[in-house]
C-alpha positions as CSV (number, residue, x, y, z in Angstrom):
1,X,51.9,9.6,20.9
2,X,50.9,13.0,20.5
3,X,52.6,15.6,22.3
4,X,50.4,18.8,23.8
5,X,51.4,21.1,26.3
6,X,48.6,23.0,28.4
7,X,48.1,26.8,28.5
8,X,46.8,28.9,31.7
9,X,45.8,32.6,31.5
10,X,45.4,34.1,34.6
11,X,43.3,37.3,34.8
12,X,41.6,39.8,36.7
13,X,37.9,37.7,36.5
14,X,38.5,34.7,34.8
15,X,41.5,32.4,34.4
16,X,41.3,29.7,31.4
17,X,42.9,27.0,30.4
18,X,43.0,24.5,28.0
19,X,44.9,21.3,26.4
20,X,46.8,22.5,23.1
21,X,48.5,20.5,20.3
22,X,51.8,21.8,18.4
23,X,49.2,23.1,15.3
24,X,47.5,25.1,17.5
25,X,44.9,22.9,18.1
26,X,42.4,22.2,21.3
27,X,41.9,18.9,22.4
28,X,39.5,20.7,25.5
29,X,39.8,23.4,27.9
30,X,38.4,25.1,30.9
31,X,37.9,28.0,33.4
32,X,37.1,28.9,36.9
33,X,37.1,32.4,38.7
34,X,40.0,34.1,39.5
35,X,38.8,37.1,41.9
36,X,36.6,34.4,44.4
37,X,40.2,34.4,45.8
38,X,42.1,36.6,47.3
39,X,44.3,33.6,49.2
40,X,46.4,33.1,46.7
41,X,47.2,28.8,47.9
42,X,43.2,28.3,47.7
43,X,43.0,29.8,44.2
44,X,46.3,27.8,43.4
45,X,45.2,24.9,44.4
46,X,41.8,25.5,43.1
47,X,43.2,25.8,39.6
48,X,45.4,23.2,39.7
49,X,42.7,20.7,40.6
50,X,40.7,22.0,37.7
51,X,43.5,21.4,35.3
52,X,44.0,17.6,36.2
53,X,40.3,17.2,35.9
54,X,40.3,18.9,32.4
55,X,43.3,16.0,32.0
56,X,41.2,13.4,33.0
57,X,38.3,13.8,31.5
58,X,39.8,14.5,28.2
59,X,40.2,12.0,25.2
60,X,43.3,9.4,26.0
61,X,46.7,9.6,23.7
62,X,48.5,12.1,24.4
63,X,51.9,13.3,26.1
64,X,51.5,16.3,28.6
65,X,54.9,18.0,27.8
66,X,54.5,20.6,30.1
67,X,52.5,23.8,31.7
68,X,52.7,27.4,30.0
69,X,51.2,30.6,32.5
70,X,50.4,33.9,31.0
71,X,50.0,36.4,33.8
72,X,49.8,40.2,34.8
73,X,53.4,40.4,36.2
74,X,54.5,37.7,35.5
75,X,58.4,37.1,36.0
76,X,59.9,34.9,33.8
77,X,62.9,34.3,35.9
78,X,61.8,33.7,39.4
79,X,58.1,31.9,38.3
80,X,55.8,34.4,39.8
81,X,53.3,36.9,39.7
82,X,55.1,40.2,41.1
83,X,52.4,42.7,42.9
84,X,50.1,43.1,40.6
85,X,47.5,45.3,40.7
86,X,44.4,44.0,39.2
87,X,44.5,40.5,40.8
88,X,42.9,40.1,44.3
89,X,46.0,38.0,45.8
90,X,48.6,40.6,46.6
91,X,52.6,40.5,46.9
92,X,54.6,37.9,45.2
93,X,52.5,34.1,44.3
94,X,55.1,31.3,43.1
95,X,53.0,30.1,40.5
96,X,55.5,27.7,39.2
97,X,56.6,26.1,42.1
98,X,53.1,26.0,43.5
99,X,52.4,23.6,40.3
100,X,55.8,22.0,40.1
101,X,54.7,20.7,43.5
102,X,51.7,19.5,41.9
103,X,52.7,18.0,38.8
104,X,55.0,16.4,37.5
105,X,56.1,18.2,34.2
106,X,59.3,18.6,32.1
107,X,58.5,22.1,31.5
108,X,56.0,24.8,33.9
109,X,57.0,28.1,33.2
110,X,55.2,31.2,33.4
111,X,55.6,34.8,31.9
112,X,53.9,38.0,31.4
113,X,50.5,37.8,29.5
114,X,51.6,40.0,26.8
115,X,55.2,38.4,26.5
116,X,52.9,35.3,26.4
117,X,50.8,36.7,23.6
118,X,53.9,37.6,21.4
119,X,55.1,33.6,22.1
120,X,52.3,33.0,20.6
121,X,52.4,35.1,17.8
122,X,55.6,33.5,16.9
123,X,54.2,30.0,17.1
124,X,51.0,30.1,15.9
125,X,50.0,33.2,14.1
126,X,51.8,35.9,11.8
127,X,55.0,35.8,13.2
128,X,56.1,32.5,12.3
129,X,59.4,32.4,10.7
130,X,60.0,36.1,12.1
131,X,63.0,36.9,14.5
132,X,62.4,40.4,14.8
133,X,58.8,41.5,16.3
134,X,57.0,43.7,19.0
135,X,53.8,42.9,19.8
136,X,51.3,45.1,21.5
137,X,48.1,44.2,23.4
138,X,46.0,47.2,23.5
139,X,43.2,46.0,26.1
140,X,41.8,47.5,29.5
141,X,46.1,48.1,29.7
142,X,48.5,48.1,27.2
143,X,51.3,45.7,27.1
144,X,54.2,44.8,25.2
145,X,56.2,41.9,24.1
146,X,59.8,42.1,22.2
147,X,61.4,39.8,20.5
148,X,65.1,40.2,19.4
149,X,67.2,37.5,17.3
150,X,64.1,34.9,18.0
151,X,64.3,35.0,21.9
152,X,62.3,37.1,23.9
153,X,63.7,39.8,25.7
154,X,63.1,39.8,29.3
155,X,66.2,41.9,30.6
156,X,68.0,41.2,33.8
157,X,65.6,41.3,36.2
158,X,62.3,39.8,34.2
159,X,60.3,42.8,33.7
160,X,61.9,44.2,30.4
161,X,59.3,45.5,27.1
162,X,56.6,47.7,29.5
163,X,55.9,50.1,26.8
164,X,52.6,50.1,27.8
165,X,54.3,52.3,30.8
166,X,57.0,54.3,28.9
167,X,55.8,58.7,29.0
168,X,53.6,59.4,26.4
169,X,52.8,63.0,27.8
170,X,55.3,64.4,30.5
171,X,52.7,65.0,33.5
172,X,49.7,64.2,31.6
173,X,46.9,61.9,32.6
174,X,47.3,60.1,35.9
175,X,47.9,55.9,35.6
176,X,46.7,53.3,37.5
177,X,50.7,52.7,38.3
178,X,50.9,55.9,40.1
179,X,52.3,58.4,37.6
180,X,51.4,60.7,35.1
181,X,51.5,59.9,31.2
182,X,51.9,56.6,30.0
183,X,50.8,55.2,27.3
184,X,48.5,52.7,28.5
185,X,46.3,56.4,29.7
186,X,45.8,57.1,26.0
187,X,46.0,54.4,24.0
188,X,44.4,51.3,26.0
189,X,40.0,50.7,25.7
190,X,39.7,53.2,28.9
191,X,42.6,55.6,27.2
192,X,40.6,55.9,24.1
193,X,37.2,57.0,26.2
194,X,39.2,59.4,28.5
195,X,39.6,61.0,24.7
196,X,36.4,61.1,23.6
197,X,35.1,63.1,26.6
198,X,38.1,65.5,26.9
199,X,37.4,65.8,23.1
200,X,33.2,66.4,23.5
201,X,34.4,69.1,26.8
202,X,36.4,71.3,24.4
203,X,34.2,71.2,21.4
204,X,30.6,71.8,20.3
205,X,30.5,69.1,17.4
206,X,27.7,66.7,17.3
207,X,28.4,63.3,18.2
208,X,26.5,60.1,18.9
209,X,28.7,59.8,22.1
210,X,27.5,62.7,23.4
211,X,24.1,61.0,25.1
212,X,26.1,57.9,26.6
213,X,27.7,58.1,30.0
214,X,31.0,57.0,30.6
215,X,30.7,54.1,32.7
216,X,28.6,52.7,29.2
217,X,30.7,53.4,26.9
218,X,33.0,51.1,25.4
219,X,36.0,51.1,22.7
220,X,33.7,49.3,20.6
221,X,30.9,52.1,20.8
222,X,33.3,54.5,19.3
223,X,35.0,52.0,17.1
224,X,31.1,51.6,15.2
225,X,30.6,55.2,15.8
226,X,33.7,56.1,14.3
227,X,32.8,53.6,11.2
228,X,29.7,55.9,10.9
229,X,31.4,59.1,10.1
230,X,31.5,60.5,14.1
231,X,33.8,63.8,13.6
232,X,34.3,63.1,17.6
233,X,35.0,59.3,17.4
234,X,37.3,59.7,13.9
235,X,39.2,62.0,15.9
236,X,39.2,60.4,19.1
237,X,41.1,57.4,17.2
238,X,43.1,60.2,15.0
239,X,44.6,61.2,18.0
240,X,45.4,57.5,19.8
241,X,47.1,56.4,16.8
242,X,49.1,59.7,17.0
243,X,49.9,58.7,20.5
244,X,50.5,55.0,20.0
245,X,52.2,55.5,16.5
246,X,55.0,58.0,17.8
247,X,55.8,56.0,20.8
248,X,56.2,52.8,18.3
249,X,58.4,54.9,16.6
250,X,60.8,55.2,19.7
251,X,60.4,51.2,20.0
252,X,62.0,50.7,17.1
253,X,64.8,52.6,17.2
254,X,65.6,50.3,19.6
255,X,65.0,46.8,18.1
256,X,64.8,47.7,14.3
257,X,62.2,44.8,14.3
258,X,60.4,43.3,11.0
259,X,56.8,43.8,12.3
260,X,54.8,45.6,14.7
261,X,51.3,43.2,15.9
262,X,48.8,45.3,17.1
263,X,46.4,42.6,19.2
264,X,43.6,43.3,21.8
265,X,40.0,44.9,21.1
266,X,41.2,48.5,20.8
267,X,43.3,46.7,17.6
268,X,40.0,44.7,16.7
269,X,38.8,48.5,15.5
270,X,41.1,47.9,12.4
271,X,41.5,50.8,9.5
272,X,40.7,53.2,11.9
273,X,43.6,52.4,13.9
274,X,45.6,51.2,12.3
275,X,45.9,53.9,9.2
276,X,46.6,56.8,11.7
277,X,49.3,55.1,14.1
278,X,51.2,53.9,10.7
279,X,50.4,57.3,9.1
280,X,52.3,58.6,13.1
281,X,54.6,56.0,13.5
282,X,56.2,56.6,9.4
283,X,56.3,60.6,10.5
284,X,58.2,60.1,13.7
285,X,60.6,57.6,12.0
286,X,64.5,58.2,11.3
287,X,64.7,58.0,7.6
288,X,66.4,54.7,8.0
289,X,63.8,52.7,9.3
290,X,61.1,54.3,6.9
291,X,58.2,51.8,5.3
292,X,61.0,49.5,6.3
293,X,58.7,47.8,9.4
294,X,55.2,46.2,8.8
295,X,52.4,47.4,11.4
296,X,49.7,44.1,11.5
297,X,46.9,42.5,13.2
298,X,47.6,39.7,14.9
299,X,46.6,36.6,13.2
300,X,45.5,34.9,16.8
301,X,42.1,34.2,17.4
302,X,41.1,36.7,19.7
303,X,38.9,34.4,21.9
304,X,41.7,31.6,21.8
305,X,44.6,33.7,21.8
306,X,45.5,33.4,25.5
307,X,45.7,29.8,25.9
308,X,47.7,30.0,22.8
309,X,50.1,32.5,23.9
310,X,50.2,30.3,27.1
311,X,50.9,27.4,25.6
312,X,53.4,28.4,23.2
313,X,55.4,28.9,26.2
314,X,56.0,25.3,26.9
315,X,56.9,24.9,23.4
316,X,60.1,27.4,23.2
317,X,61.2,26.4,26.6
318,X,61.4,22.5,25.4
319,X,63.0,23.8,22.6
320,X,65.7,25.5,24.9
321,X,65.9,22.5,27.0
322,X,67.1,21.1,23.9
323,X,69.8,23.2,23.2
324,X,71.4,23.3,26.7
């Protein structure tokens, strides 16, 4: 019988799941709003009701091995979403136990969304084979999953790889965590159009952007623009991959890893992203790690990729099972 394991990604709007094959392939999936509820046992209960339906409905012969949940911070160790900010249910949800106590599962564990998206990485898309990788999802946020020696590093308390967090600029644009600085401010969808109006403030260059507000634009607007020769959107993206490539450069003085994913729709931009956070990152390296680490796309589907990421979960933690 074939074995699947289900994958849950729990955001801000939407969370979606689906039922997932060890190829990476859907046998169905699902969704239902997330921010209808701010009690966090009604939207568990909610979504774990959706899930058996999706089981239920869906074609017979197969093994459930288990449930994978990618979430805003989420703790690997305890099983639960930690305080985060841009879901409506606030304080700590015990998303595992909730669905332990609804199903009946070898494996339900749950993790960070972009710790899930590197899981997935590893066993789906260009990091197969790889035991050395970062991945970062450059998105509304910015997050960041690290794997070392082929396990993912969570650190002692859950919460390890929050580069999206680490000082970019000492006391520089204020974060949605409270401080001043991080990277997520200048290299995230919203980081990128805080740019492009500090940029059109201090200059007079002509620029598309200049007639759109900022509540319209979008990453993607300056992404096209940028594509089109805009001297404001070129160096709007000059400057994030100056940001985002010199703070890679820290990363991996840490981990020495083989490859860098970029993932996320700020990474969808491609060349124009990608060739100035190399072109940073290789300026800012020691010479030892020099062309030595490969910056890539992520080979995930971007509309797939969080299920995915989710359900690759269940996969490595069967595979630890084993091992014990």
């Amino acid at each position: 019988m074939k074995q699947v394991a289900i994958g849950i990604d729990i955001g801000g709007t939407n969370t979606i799941f689906g039922i997932v094959d060890k190829n990476g392939d859907f046998i169905s999936r699902g969704s239902i709003k997330t921010e209808t509820h701010p009690d966090h046992t009604i939207f568990m209960s909610t979504l774990c009701e959706a899930v058996k339906k999706m089981i239920n409905e869906s074609e017979a012969g197969f093994e459930v091995v288990g449930i994978g949940v990618g979430a805003p911070n989420g703790n690997y160790y305890n099983g639960t979403i930690e305080f985060a900010p841009n879901l409506n249910f606030k304080g700590v949800v015990p998303v595992v136990d909730f669905i332990k106590g609804k199903f009946d599962f070898e494996v339900v564990v749950l993790t960070n969304d972009a710790n899930a998206a590197a899981m997935g990485e590893m066993i789906y898309g260009g990091a197969k084979g790889m035991r050395d990788f970062i991945m970062i999802t450059l998105g509304t946020g910015v997050g960041s999953g690290i794997v070392v020696n082929g396990e993912m590093v969570y650190g002692h308390d859950g919460f390890a790889g929050e580069l999206g967090h680490v000082i970019a600029v000492p006391e520089g644009r204020k974060c949605g965590c409270g401080r001043k600085g991080c990277l997520e401010t200048y290299t995230s969808a919203n980081g990128i159009k805080r740019t492009v109006f500090e940029l059109l403030a201090n200059t007079i260059e002509h620029s598309e952007l200049r007639n759109i507000s900022y509540n319209e634009l979008s990453s993607k607007m300056i992404d096209e623009a940028a594509k089109r020769g805009d001297i404001i959107a070129k160096e709007a993206f000059d400057y994030t991959g100056k940001i985002l490539g010199e703070k890679l450069a820290d990363a991996i003085a840490h981990t020495s890893p083989e490859a860098i994913f970029l993932f996320g729709g700020l990474a969808q931009a491609g060349n124009v992203i990608f060739e100035p956070t190399k072109r940073y990152m290789e300026n800012s390296l020691l010479n030892i790690y020099k062309n030595k680490v490969k910056l890539l796309p992520s080979e995930l589907p971007p509309g797939d990729a969080a299920i995915l990421g989710a359900s690759a979960l269940v996969w490595s933690e069967e595979e630890n099972i084993q091992h014990l």
